[in-house]
C-alpha positions, 0 to 999 in steps of 0.5 A, spaced: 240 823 910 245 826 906 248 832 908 251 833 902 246 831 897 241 835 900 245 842 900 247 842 893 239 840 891 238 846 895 243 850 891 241 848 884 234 850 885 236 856 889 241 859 884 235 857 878 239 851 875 234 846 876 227 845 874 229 850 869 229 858 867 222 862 869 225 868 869 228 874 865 235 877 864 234 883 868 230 878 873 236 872 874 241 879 875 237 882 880 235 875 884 243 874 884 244 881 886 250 880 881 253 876 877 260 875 875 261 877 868 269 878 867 268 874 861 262 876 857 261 870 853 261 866 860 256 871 862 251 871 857 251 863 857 250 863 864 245 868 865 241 865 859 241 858 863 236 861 868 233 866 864 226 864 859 228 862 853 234 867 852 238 868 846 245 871 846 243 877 843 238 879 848 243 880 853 247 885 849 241 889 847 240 889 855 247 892 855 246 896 850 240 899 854 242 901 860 237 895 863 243 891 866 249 894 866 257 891 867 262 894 872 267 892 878 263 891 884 264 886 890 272 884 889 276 886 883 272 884 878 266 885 873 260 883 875 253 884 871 248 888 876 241 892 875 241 900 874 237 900 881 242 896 885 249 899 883 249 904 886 248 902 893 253 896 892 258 899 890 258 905 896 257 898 900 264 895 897 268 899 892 272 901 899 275 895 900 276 894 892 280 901 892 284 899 898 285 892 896 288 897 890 291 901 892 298 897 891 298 897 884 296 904 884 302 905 887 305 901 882 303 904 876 304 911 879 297 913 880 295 918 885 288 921 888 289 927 883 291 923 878 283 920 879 280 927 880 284 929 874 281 922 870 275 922 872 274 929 870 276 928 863 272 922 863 266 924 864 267 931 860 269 926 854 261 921 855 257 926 857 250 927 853 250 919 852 255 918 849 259 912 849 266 910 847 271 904 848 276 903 853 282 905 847 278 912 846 278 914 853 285 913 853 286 918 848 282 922 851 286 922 856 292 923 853 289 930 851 288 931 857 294 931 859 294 925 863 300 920 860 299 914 863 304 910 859 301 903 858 295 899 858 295 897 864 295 903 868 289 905 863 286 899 866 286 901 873 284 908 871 278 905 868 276 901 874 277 906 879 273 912 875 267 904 876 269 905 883 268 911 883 261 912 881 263 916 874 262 911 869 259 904 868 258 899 861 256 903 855 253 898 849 257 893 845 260 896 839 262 890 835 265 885 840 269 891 843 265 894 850 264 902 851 263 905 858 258 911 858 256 916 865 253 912 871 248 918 872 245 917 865 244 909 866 242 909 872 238 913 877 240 918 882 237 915 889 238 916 896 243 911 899 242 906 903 245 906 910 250 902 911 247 897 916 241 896 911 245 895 905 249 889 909 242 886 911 240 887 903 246 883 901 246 878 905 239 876 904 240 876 896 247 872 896 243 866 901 236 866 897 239 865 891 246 862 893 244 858 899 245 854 903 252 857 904 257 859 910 258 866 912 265 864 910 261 863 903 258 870 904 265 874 905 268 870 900 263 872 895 261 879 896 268 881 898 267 884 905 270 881 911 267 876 915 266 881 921 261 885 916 258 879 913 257 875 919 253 882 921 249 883 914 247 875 915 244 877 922 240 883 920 237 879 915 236 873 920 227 876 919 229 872 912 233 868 914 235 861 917 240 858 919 242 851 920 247 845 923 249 841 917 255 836 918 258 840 924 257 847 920 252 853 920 249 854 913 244 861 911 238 860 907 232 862 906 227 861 912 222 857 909 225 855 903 224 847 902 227 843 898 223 837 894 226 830 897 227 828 890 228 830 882 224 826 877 230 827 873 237 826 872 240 833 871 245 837 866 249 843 865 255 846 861 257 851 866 262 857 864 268 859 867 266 863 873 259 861 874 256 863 880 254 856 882 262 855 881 265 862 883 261 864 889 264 859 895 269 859 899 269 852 900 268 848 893 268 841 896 261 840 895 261 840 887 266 835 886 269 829 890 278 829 891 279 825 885 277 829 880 279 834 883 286 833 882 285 829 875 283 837 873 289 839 876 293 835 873 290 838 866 291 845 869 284 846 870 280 847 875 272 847 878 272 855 876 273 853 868 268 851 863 264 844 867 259 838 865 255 838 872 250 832 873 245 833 879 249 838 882 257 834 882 262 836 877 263 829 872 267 834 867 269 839 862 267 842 856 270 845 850 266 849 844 269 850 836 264 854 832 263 853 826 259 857 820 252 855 822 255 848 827 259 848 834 262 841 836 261 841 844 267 837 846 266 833 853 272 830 857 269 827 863 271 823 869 268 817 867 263 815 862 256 817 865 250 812 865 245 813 859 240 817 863 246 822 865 248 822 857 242 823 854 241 830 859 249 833 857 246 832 850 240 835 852 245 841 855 249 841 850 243 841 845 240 847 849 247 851 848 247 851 841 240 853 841 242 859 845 248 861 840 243 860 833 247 854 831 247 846 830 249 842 835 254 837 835 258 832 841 265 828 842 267 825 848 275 826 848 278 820 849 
């Protein structure tokens, strides 16, 4: 048996890589629990490679409706999220984000009542659905009195008032997001208990993302180990765990893993897609060789990757044109002709997903 093999085979299937996409936008988020998103075109390609027949458009017009929204929950990051699990997410993890913080509050001379006065402004400034861009909340802040001084400080203000429950991602205005009012985006519901709301996520994270570690776990949701060993416990109901090459892998229990593919397959992945980001341990996805040959180029397994059956054998780069974009591949070696036929046929499905033509180069 091939230990290896079988987890990332799982993985795959769990993370609705393979077979193919049978859900919605809403559906692949709400599966995930959330879905790092800091870097918005990534995001949208990742969530449409597990959605049905998804263009980009769609994701912005779930956006822009409320039915997905984007914030900073799990680590010091953005994450897409549905209206109905926000709340409870961040009551669960935003505390060790603020104390994870709290230094570079010191740093940029931010205090709880400089909060209190920002979150006050900021919620006067988007009540009755309005929705404005992070440069016009900082002018609302000046007027307000509050001189924050630079950009950066804006940022972390913006990022404690998601923290804080105040706002949440608004729709996009161009190519620039906009926050608006939490309360207006998501229902107000009554919070989960802590213990339930552990067991909640543990058992997300290992459906969609397992097998994995409980160290896997910590690493994603940004809870400690103590906390996630504990979630996965309460949610043993749901759960499995087994022994697999000397290590303790969570899954769903009854979750059964075909023997083999009837084909070979392909993905280009974005940076940070969850089949990359969400581990600890990212042995699995690629052998020492390679990674080292993307050190060498200043590039690692969190960039834009070419996956086949489940192993990264490279990276992709995209150059749009008017109505083309050139896929360029630099791959480790040269696949066989099964293995090349799907990376075209990845690639030919990430055109799809822009509305352009496609086309494919190998870098030498």
């Amino acid at each position: 048996m091939n230990i290896g093999a079988d987890i990332i085979r799982a993985r795959l299937r769990n993370q609705r890589l393979w077979p193919g996409p049978t859900a919605t936008a809403h559906d692949v988020v709400g599966w995930f629990g959330a879905v790092q998103a800091q870097d918005h075109g990534g995001a949208r390609w990742a969530v449409a490679q597990r959605a049905n027949g998804l263009a980009g458009a769609v994701l912005d017009q779930a956006l822009a409706e409320g039915t997905i929204l984007r914030t900073h929950l799990l680590r010091p990051t953005w994450h897409l999220v549905t209206p109905a699990d926000i709340r409870w997410l961040l009551r669960l993890t935003a505390p060790r984000i603020k104390a994870q913080m709290a230094h570079y509050h010191r740093e940029s001379g931010l205090d709880d009542e400089t909060f209190t006065r920002s979150n006050r402004a900021l919620a006067a400034a988007l009540k009755d659905g309005r929705q404005l861009t992070r440069p016009e909340l900082g002018d609302v802040l000046q007027r307000a009195g509050i001189n924050l001084g630079d950009t950066i400080a804006l940022g972390r203000v913006m990022m404690r008032a998601e923290l804080d429950g105040v706002v949440c991602s608004g729709g996009l205005r161009g190519r620039q997001h906009t926050y608006a009012l939490l309360d207006e985006r998501a229902p107000v519901v009554e919070g989960l208990h802590r213990d339930v709301a552990l067991s909640e996520l543990a058992g997300r994270y290992f459906a969609s993302h397992g097998p994995a570690t409980i160290k896997d776990f910590s690493w994603w949701s940004g809870l400690s180990i103590a906390d996630a060993a504990a979630g996965a416990d309460t949610a043993h109901p749901s759960l499995e765990c087994l022994e697999l090459g000397g290590d303790r892998y969570w899954l769903s229990r009854g979750h059964q893993t075909p023997a083999r593919r009837p084909a070979v397959s392909a993905h280009l992945l974005p940076n940070w897609d969850e089949y990359t980001v969400a581990y600890a341990d990212r042995r699995l996805l690629i052998t020492d060789t390679h990674a080292e040959q993307l050190s060498s180029r200043n590039e690692s397994v969190l960039n834009n990757v070419v996956v086949l059956d489940g192993r990264v054998v490279g990276t992709w780069k995209r150059v749009l044109h008017a109505t083309t974009v050139l896929v360029n591949l630099n791959l480790f070696q040269p696949p066989t002709e099964e293995g090349s036929a799907a990376i075209d046929a990845a690639a030919a499905g990430y055109a799809s997903f822009l509305g352009l033509r496609g086309e494919v180069a190998l870098s030498d």
